[in-house]
C-alpha positions as CSV (number, residue, x, y, z in Angstrom):
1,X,138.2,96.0,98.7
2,X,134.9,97.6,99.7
3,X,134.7,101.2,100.7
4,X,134.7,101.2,104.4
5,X,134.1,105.5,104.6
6,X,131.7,106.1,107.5
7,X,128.9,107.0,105.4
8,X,129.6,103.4,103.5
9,X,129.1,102.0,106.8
10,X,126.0,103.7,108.2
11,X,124.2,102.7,104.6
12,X,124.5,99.2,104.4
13,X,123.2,99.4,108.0
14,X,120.3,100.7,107.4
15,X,120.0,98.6,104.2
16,X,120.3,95.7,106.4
17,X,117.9,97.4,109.2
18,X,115.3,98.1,106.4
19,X,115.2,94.4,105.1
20,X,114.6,92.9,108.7
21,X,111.9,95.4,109.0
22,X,110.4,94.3,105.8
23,X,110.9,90.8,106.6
24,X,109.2,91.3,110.1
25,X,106.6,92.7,108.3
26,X,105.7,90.6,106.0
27,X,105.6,87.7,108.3
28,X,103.6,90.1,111.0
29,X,100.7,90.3,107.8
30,X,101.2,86.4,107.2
31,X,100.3,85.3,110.3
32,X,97.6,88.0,111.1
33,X,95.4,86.7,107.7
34,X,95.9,83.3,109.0
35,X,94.3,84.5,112.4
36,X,91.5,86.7,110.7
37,X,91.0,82.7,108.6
38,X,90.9,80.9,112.1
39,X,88.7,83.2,113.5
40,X,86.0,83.4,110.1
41,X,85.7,79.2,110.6
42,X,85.3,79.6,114.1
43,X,82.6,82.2,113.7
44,X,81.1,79.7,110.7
45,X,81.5,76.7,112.9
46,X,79.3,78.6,115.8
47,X,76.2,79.3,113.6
C-alpha cells in the first residue's frame, strides 16, 4: 500500500497542483499565438 504520511500527502498534491498549472499554461500560450495569428491576417486583410 502507498505511504499515506502527511508529508506523502501534501507532495502528490502539489505534484498534481503543479501539472494543472502547467497544463493551464500551456493551453493559455496555445490560444494566445492563435489570437496574435487572427489578429496579423486581420491587420493583412486591412492594407
Amino acid at each position: 500500500m502507498g505511504d499515506r504520511s502527511p508529508k506523502s500527502v501534501q507532495k502528490q498534491a502539489s505534484q498534481k497542483q503543479s501539472r494543472a498549472n502547467d497544463s493551464n499554461s500551456k493551453k493559455q500560450q496555445l490560444i494566445t499565438s492563435q489570437q496574435a495569428t487572427k489578429a496579423k491576417a486581420a491587420a493583412g486583410k486591412k492594407k
